[in-house]
Each structure stands twice: as structure tokens, then as C-alpha cells.
C-alpha positions in Angstrom: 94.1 129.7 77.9 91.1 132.4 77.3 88.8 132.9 80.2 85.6 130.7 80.4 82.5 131.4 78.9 79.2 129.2 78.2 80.4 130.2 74.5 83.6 128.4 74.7 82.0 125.2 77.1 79.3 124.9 74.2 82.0 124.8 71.6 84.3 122.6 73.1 81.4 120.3 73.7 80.6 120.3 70.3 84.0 119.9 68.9 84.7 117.0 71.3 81.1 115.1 70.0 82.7 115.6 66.2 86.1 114.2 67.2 84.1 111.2 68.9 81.8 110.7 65.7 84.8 110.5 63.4 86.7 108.1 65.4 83.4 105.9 64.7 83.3 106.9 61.7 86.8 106.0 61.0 86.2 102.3 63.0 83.8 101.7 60.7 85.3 102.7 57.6 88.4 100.6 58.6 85.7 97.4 59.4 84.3 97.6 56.0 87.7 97.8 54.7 88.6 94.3 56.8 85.3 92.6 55.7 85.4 93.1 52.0 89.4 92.9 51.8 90.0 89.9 54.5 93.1 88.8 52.8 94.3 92.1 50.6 95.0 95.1 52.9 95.7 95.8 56.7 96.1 99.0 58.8 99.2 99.4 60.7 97.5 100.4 63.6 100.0 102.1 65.8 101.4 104.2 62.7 98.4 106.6 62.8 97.9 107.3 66.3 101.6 106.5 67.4 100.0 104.4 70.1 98.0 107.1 71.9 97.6 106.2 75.7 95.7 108.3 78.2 97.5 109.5 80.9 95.2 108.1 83.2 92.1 106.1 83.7 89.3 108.0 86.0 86.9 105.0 86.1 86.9 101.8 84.9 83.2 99.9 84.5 81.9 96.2 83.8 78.1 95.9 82.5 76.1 93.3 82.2 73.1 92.6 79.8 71.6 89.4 81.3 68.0 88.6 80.7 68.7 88.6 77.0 67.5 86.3 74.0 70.4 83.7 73.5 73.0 85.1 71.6 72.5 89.1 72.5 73.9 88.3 76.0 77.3 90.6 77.0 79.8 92.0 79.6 80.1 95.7 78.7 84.2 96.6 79.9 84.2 100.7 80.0 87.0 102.7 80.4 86.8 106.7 81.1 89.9 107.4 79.2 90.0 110.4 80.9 88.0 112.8 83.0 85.8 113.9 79.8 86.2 110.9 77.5 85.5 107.5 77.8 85.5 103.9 75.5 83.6 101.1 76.0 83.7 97.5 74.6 80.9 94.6 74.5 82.1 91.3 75.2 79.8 88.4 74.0 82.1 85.5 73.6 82.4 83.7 77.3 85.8 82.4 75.8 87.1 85.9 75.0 86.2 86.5 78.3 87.8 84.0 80.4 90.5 84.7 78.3 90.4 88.6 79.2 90.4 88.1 83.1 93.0 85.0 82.8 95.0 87.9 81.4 94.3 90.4 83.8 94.8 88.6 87.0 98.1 87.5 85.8 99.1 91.0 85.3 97.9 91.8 88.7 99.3 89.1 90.2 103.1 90.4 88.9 102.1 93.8 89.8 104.7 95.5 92.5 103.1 95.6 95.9 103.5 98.4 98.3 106.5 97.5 100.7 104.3 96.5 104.8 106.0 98.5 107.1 107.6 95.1 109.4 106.1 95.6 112.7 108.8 95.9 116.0 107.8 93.5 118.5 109.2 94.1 122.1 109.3 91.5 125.1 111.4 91.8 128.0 114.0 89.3 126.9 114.7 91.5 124.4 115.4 94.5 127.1 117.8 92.4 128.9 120.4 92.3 126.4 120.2 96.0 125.4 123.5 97.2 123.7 126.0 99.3 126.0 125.9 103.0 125.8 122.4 103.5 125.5 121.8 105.7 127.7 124.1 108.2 126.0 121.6 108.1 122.9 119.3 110.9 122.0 115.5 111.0 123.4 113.3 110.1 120.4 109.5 109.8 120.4 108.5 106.3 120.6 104.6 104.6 120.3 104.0 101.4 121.7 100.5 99.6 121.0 99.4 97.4 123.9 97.5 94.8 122.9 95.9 91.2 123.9 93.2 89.1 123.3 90.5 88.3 126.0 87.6 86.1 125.6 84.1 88.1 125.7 81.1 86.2 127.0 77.1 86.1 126.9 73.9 84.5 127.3 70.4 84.1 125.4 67.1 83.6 126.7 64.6 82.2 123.9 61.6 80.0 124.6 61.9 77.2 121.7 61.1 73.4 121.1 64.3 71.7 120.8 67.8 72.8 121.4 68.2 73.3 117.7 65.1 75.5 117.2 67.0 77.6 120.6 70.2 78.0 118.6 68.2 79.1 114.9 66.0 81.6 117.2 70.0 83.1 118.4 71.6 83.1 115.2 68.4 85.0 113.6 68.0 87.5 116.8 68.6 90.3 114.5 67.2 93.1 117.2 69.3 91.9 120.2 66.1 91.2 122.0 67.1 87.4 123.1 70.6 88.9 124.7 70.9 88.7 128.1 72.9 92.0 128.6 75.5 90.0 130.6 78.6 90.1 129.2 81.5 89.4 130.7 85.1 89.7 129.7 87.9 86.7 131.2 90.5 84.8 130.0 92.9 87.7 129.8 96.3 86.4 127.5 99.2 87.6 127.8 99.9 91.8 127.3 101.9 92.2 123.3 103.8 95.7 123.0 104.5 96.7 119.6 106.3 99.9 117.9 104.2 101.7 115.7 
């Protein structure tokens, strides 16, 4: 490829805005075609662009006009076909719609999922029936997470009316300022090691 120059940007730019207008061009053509000929002519569509598909998306977008006079409303579904090129479709039939996303979420819902790594528990039961030989294994590195759950309690001071009006004043205490700063930490469970 030649070196780059602002020459050969503005060109490219310029070239690319011409290949965009006669794909509209071309849309439109083919829609006038369709209107005036409903019954007496019909473009094999994958035969001209042998089914052209982008190699990958960089950006998908959703857009919506609300606020609208009855009728003009739509959910705008963009694609960016690529990192310098991009399509993108109004929607204003709420069927076509919920026909769309019934679509999609089937296909995400069949769509492989990434393999979760199974997680080695360890207790002490299952130490006491280690195989024989063991000891003549190789040292490999091992991390164990210790974890367990302990309960974490508090108290708030508020000067209120009714117990009910106490416990809104809490829940709204965005700053902290009704916390006591006594927090305690008991009711230790049981220690969980785990292979990770």
C-alpha cells in the first residue's frame, strides 16, 4: 500500500461517500422498481452482492425518536459494518419490532456459552481418603481461596416521630451521618477452601 498522505485520506474519503451514495441510489432505484412492478419483476438479491457480510461488527446502536406526532415514532437499529462504515434501519411498526427481538433472543438463547471453569471444593473428609502413593507425586503450585460468611452489624441514631418515620430517615441517610460507627462483625460460619 503507498504511504499516507492527506491527498490519499481526502480521496479515499471521497471515494467511500460515492460508493455510499450509489448504494442509495441503487436502494432507491430497486424501490421504484418494486412499487410500480409489485407483481412483474423481482431482484435476486444475493446474486449481485453474493451475500456480502462484514467481517465484523464494531458497534451496534438502538435509537429512539419518542416525542413524536403519532405515526412518525421509531427505534433506529444501527450497525457499524465495519470500523469506517455503518447501516442503519428505522423501525416504526411495534409488530415488526416485537417480532425482531422475539427473533434475537432466540438466537441468543441457542448461542454457545463459554465452558465455567467447575470450581474444586476441599474439606477434610475428602483428605482422609487420599489415594496411595501421593507422596511420590510431583510439587505443583496450588491456590486455595478461604472463604466464609460472617454477619456485619450496626446502629442508627435519628430523632423521628414514629418508628416508621425512624426507619425512612435510615434508608434515605444518603451521607452516613445517622451511622453509629459501631460495627461489629459475629456469627463467624464455617471456613470453605476452594482451588482456584
Amino acid at each position: 500500500m503507498a504511504k499516507f498522505t492527506k491527498k490519499w485520506l481526502k480521496d479515499f474519503e471521497k471515494r467511500m461517500k460515492n460508493h455510499f451514495k450509489e448504494l442509495e441510489s441503487l436502494e432507491n432505484e430497486y424501490q421504484e422498481m418494486v412499487d410500480t412492478n409489485p407483481d412483474q419483476w423481482e431482484l435476486n438479491r444475493w446474486s449481485p452482492m453474493e451475500h456480502h457480510t462484514f467481517k465484523k461488527s464494531s458497534g451496534l446502536g438502538i435509537y429512539h425518536n419518542s416525542n413524536v406526532p403519532e405515526g412518525e415514532e421509531y427505534i433506529e437499529i444501527g450497525v457499524s459494518a465495519s470500523s469506517i462504515s455503518g447501516f442503519a434501519f428505522p423501525v416504526y411498526e411495534l409488530k415488526e419490532l416485537i417480532e425482531f427481538r422475539n427473533r434475537l433472543t432466540e438466537a441468543i438463547d441457542a448461542f454457545e456459552r463459554p465452558i465455567e471453569k467447575v470450581k474444586e471444593t476441599i474439606n477434610s473428609d475428602d483428605c482422609e481418603d487420599e489415594e496411595e502413593g501421593w507422596e511420590e507425586n510431583e510439587y505443583s503450585e496450588y491456590t486455595i481461596q478461604a472463604s466464609r460468611t460472617c454477619v456485619q452489624t450496626w446502629t442508627h441514631t435519628v430523632q423521628a416521630r414514629s418508628s416508621c418515620e425512624a426507619y425512612r430517615l435510615v434508608q434515605e441517610d444518603d451521607d452516613g451521618s445517622t451511622h453509629d460507627q459501631n460495627d461489629d462483625y459475629d456469627d463467624y460460619g464455617e471456613i470453605d477452601y476452594e482451588i482456584i
